[in-house]
C-alpha positions in Angstrom: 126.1 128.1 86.4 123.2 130.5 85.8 123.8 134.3 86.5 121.8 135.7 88.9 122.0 138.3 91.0 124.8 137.8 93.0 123.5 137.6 96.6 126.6 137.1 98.5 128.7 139.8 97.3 125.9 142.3 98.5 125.8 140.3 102.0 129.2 140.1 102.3 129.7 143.5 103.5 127.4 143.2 106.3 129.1 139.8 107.3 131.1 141.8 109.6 129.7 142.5 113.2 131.0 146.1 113.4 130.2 147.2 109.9 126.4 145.9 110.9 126.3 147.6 114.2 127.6 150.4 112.1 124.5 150.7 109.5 122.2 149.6 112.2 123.1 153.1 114.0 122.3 154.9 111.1 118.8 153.5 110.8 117.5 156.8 112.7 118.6 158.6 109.6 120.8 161.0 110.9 124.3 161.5 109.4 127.8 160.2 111.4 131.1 160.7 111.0 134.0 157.9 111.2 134.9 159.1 114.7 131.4 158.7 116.0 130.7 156.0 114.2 133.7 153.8 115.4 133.2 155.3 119.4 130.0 153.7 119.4 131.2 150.6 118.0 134.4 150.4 120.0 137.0 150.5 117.3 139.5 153.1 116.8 139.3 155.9 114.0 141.7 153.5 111.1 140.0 150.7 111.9 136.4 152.3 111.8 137.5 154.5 108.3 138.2 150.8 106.7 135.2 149.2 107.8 133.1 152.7 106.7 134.8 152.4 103.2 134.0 148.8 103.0 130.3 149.5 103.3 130.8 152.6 101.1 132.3 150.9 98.0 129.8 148.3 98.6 126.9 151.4 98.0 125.3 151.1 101.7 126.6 154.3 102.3 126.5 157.9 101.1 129.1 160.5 102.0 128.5 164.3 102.1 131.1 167.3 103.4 130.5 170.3 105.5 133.0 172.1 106.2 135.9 170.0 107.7 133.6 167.1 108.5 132.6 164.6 106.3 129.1 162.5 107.5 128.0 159.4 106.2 124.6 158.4 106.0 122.7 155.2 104.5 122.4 155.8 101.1 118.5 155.3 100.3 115.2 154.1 101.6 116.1 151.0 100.0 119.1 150.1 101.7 117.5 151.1 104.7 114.2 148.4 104.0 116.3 146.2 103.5 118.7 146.2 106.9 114.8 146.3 108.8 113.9 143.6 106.8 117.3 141.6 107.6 116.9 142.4 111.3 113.5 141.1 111.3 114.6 138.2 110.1 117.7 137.8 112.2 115.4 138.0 115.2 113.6 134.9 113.7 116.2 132.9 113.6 117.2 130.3 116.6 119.7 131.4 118.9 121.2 130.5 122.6 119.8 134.4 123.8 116.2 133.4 122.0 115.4 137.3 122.4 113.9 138.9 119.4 114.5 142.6 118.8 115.5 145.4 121.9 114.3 144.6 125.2 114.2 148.7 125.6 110.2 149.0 125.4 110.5 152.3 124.3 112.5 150.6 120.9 109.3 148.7 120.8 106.9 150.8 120.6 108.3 153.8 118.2 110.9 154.1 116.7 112.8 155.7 113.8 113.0 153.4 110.2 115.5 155.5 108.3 113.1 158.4 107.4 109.2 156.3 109.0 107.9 155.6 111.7 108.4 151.7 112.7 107.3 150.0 115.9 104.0 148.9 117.4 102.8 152.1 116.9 103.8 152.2 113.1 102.0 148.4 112.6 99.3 149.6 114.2 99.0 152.9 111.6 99.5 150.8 108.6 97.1 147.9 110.1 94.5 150.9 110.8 94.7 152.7 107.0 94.4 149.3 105.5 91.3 148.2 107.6 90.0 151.3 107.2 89.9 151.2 103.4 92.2 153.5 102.7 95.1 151.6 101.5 94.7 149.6 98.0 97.1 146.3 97.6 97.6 145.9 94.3 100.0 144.0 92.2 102.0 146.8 91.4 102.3 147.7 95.2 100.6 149.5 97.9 98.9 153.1 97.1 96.1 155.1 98.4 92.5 154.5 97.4 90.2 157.6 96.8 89.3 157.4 100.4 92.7 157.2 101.7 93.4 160.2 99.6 90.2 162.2 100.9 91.4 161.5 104.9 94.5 162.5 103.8 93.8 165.8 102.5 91.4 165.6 105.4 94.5 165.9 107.9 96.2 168.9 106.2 98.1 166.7 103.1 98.4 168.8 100.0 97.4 167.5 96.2 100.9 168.5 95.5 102.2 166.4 98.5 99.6 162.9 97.3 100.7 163.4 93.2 102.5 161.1 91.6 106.5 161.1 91.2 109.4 159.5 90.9 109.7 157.4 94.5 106.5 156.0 95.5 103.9 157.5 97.8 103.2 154.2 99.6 105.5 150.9 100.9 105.1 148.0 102.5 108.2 147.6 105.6 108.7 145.0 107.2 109.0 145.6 111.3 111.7 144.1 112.6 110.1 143.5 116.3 106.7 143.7 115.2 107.3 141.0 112.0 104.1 142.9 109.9 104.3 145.6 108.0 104.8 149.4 108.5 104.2 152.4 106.0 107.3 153.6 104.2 107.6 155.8 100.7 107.0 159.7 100.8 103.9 159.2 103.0 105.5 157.6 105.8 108.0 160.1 105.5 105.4 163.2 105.6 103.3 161.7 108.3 106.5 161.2 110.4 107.5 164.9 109.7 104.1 166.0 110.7 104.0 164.2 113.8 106.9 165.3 114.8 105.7 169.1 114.1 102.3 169.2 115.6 104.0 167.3 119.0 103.1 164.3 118.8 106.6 162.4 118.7 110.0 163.5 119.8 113.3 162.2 118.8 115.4 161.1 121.7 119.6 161.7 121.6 121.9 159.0 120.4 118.7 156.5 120.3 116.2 155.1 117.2 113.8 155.3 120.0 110.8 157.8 119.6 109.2 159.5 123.1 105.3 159.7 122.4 103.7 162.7 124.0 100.6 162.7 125.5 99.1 165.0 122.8 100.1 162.2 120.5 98.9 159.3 121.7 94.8 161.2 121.8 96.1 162.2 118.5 96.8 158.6 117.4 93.9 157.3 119.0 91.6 159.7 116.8 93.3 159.3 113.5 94.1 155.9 113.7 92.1 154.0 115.8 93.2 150.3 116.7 91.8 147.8 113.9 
């Protein structure tokens, strides 16, 4: 048999309803612990530590202690793509409830990808930077033309914060309701950040669902226009 990379060992974790719920949760990028983690999937504190250590040894979860507590979290951007990229797909996929992604519109239009913003409202960002001009598609990936990096620095961005480094400035995500792409990398994460600082988004409690403030959404409109 050829070796290849061996794709079902690395799905096999997530093969498990609970243990997807469980790193579905932890999309909005905040940290858990087992007990919260198994109250909001219904299963008790042994049986939610076993399914927590199954994703753990399977490195789609990291585990840092403060104090008594110990919080899990995903364990990077890329794990996280690639649970919106598998939900995105998932919704494609025939079922008997035919309903494709959260029927919370709120879900729909903003939401939290891990450390980006994702929704209708993240598509509609990428689809305006890339119309715009001021994204480049390369082969190598997605980066910031000279323009893109003038509007940036335009809207407060730093040099420092636009220089290259060791994680990419730029991704492609795919949306998992909106089935295009959204802006990951360090400058989905800075624009989220900002966003969230100058008022324009809030995060909402025990939900990946982002509120969008009035301020916001004349914000939006001004900085990215629809395309």
């Amino acid at each position: 048999m050829t070796e290849s990379p061996s794709i079902a060992n690395l799905a096999a974790p997530l093969a498990d309803p609970a243990r997807a719920q469980m790193v579905s949760l932890l999309m909005d990028g905040r940290a858990r612990t087992v007990t919260e983690l198994g109250a909001a999937t219904g299963l008790g504190k042994a049986s939610a530590s076993e399914h927590a250590a199954r994703l753990f040894d399977a490195g789609f979860l990291k585990a840092h202690r403060q104090g008594r507590h110990k919080y899990l979290s995903l364990a990077s951007p890329e794990v996280a793509r690639l649970i919106e990229a598998m939900m995105a797909l998932a919704g494609q996929v025939p079922s008997r409830t035919s309903r494709t992604g959260p029927r919370d519109p709120a879900l729909r239009e903003a939401r939290l990808c891990y450390n980006h913003l994702a929704g209708a409202l993240g598509v509609r960002l990428y689809r305006s930077l890339s119309t715009r001009g001021f994204l480049a598609h390369t082969p190598g990936g997605l980066d910031l033309t000279s323009q893109g990096r003038a509007f940036f620095r335009g809207l407060g961005l730093d040099e420092a914060d636009l220089a290259p480094a060791r994680t990419p400035l730029c991704r492609d995500c795919l949306d998992w309701t909106e089935r295009q792409s959204h802006l990951a990398g360090r400058l989905g994460r800075l624009l989220l950040s900002r966003m969230e600082a100058e008022g324009w988004l809030r995060r909402r409690e025990g939900s990946r669902a982002l509120t969008v403030t009035a301020k916001g959404r004349s914000g939006f409109d001004r900085a990215y226009p629809p395309a």
